[in-house]
C-alpha positions as CSV (number, residue, x, y, z in Angstrom):
1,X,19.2,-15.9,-9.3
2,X,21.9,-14.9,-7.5
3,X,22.0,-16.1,-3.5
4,X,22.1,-12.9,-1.1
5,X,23.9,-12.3,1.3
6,X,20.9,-12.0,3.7
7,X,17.2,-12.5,2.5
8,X,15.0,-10.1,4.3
9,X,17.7,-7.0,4.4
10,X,17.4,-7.4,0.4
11,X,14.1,-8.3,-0.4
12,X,12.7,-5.0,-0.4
13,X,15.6,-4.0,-3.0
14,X,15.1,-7.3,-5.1
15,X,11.4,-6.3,-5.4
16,X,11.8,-2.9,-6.7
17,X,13.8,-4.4,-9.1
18,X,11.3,-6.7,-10.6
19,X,8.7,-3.9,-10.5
20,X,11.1,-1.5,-12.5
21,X,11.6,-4.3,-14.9
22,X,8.4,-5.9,-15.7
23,X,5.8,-3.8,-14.8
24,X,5.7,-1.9,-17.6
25,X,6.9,-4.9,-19.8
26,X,6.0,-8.6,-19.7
27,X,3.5,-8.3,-17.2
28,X,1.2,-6.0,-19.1
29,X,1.0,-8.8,-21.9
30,X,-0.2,-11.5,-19.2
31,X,-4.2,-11.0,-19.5
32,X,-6.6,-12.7,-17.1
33,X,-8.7,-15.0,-18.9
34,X,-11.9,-14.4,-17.3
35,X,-12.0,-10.4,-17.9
36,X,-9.1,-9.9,-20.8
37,X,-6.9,-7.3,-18.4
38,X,-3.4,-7.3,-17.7
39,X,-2.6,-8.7,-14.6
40,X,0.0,-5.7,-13.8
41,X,-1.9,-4.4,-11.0
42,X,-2.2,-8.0,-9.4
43,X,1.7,-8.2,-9.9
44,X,2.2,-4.9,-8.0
45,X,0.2,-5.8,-4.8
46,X,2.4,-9.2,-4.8
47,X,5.2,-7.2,-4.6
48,X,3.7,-4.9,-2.0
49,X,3.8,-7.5,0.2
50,X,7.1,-8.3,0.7
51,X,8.5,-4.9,0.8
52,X,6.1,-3.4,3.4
53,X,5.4,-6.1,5.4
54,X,9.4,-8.3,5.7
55,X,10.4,-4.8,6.8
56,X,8.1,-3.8,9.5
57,X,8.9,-7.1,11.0
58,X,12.8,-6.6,10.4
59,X,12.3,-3.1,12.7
60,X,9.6,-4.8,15.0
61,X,12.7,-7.2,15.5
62,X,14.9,-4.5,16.6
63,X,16.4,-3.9,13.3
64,X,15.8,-0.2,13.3
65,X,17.8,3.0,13.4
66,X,16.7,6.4,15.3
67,X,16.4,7.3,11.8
68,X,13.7,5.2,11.1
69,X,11.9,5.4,14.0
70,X,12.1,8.9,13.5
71,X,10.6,9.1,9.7
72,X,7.7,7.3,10.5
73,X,6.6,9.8,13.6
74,X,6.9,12.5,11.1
75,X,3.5,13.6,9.2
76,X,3.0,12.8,5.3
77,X,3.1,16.4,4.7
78,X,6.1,16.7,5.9
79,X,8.5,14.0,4.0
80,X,10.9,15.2,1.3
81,X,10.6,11.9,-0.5
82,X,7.2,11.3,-1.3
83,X,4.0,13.5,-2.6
84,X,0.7,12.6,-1.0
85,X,-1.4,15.5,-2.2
86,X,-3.3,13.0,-4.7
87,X,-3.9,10.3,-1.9
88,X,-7.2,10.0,-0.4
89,X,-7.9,9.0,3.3
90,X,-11.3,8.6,5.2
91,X,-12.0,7.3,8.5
92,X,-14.8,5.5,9.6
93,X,-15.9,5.6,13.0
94,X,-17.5,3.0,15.2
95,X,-18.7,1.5,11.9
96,X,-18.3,-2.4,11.3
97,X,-15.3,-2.9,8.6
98,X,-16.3,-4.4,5.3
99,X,-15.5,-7.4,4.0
100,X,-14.1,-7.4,0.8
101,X,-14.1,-11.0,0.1
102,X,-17.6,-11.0,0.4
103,X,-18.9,-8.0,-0.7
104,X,-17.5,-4.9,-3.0
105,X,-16.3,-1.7,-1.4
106,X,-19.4,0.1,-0.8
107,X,-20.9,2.9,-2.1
108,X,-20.9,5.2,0.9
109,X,-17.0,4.4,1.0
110,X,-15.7,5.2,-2.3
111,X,-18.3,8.4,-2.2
112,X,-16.5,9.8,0.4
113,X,-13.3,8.8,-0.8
114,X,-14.0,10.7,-3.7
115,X,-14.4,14.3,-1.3
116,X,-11.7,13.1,0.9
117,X,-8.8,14.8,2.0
118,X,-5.3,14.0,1.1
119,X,-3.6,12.3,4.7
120,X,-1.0,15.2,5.0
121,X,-1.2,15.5,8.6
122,X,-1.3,11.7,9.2
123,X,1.9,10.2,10.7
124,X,3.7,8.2,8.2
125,X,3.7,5.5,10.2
126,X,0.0,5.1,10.3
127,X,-0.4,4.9,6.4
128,X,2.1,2.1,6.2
129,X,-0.4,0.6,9.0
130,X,-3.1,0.7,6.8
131,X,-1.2,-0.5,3.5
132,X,0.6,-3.1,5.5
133,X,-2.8,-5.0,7.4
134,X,-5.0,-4.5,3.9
135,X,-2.4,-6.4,1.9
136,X,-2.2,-8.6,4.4
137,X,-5.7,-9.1,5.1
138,X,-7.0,-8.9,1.1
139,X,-8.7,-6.0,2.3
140,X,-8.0,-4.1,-1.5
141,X,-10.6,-2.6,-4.0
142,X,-9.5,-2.4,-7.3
143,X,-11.2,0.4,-8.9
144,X,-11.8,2.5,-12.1
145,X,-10.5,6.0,-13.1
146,X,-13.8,7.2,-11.7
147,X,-13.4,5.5,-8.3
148,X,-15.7,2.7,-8.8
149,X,-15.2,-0.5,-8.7
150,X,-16.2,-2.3,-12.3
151,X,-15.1,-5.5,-13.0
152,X,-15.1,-5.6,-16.8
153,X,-12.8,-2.5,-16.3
154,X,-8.9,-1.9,-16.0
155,X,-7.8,-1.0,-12.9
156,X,-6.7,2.9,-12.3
157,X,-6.4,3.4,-8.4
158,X,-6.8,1.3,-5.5
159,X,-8.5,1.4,-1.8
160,X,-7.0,0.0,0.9
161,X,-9.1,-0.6,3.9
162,X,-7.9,-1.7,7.1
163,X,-9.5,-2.0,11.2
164,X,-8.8,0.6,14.0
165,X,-7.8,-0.5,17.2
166,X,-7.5,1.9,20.5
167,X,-5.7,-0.8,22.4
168,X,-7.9,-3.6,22.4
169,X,-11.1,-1.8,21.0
170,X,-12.0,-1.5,17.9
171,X,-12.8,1.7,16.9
172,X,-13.8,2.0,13.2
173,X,-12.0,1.3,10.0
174,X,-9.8,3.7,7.7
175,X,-9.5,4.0,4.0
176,X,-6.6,4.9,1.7
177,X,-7.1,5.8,-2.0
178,X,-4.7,6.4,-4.6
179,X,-4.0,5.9,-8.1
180,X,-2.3,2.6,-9.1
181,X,0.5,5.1,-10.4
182,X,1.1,6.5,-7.2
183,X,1.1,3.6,-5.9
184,X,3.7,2.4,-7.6
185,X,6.0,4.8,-7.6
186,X,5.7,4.9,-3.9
187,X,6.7,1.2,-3.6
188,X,9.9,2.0,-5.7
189,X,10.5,5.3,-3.3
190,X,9.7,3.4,-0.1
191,X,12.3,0.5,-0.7
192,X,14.9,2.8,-1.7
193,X,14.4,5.0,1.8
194,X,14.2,1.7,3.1
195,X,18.0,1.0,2.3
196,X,19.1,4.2,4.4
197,X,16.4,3.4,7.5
198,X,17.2,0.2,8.2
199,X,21.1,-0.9,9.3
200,X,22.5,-3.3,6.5
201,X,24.5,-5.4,9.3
């Protein structure tokens, strides 16, 4: 592989790359030998990472443009790059956070998942938020077409569940749902906008 000329300005770029590539190609043949499913969707969150999480801390650095800053202040709704109408979000008030490496996402969440509204009046900012701490926390549900989450199945959307804070308190926890598709083409979406957000020098 080629040496970059900086790491984290073109990570997010390099990842998108290797999603467009293999996704729908080699990775699909690698099969988890416990269940038999491709590990695509396993492959995806890996690349997740990087590209929402290298960035924040490249603005929270001071790597940011009043461009940026200004995109994530602006409502879901209201960005000319991305579609949320198929998203699901759900916020959980003054209710303890589950614990995903203990336990399944339970059934009062993805229930109301299920009748939740899409986040169009939520801040961009905030849905990266929650993406960005459940990656980083392993706080994902990998779930069916249906919603549930059934191991012998293939994955078809994903939850991403993340804490609340008001300050200092915690407040409750929110959860994102969306197919693995959307999700997915956000990633490639989101590290393109990246490319104009963030300064290259």
């Amino acid at each position: 592989m080629g040496i970059p000329q900086r790491y984290s300005r073109e990570l997010a770029a390099r990842c998108a790359q290797l999603i467009e590539v293999l996704y729908d190609g080699p990775v699909r043949e690698i099969r988890d030998p416990e269940t038999g499913g491709s590990l695509n969707t396993t492959f995806l969150l890996s690349m997740a990472l990087p590209i929402l999480v290298v960035s924040h801390q490249r603005a929270e650095a001071g790597e940011r443009s009043t461009e940026y800053t200004t995109e994530l202040s602006l409502n879901a709704k209201d960005l000319d790059w991305l579609d949320v109408s198929t998203w699901r979000y759900e916020f959980f008030a003054n209710i303890d956070t589950p614990n995903l490496a203990q336990q399944e996402l339970p059934k009062e969440v993805t229930k109301a998942l299920r009748s939740a509204a899409p986040p169009l009046v939520l801040p961009l900012k905030s849905l990266l938020e929650t993406l960005r701490h459940s990656l980083a926390h392993g706080q994902v549900a990998y779930l069916n077409a249906e919603g549930e989450h059934v191991p012998t199945e293939q994955a078809a959307q994903l939850a991403f569940v993340s804490k609340v804070f008001d300050g200092k308190s915690y407040i409750g926890f929110s959860a994102l749902r969306l197919e693995e598709a959307a999700f997915h083409e956000f990633l490639l979406l989101w590290a393109r906008k990246l490319s104009e957000l963030l300064p290259a020098e």
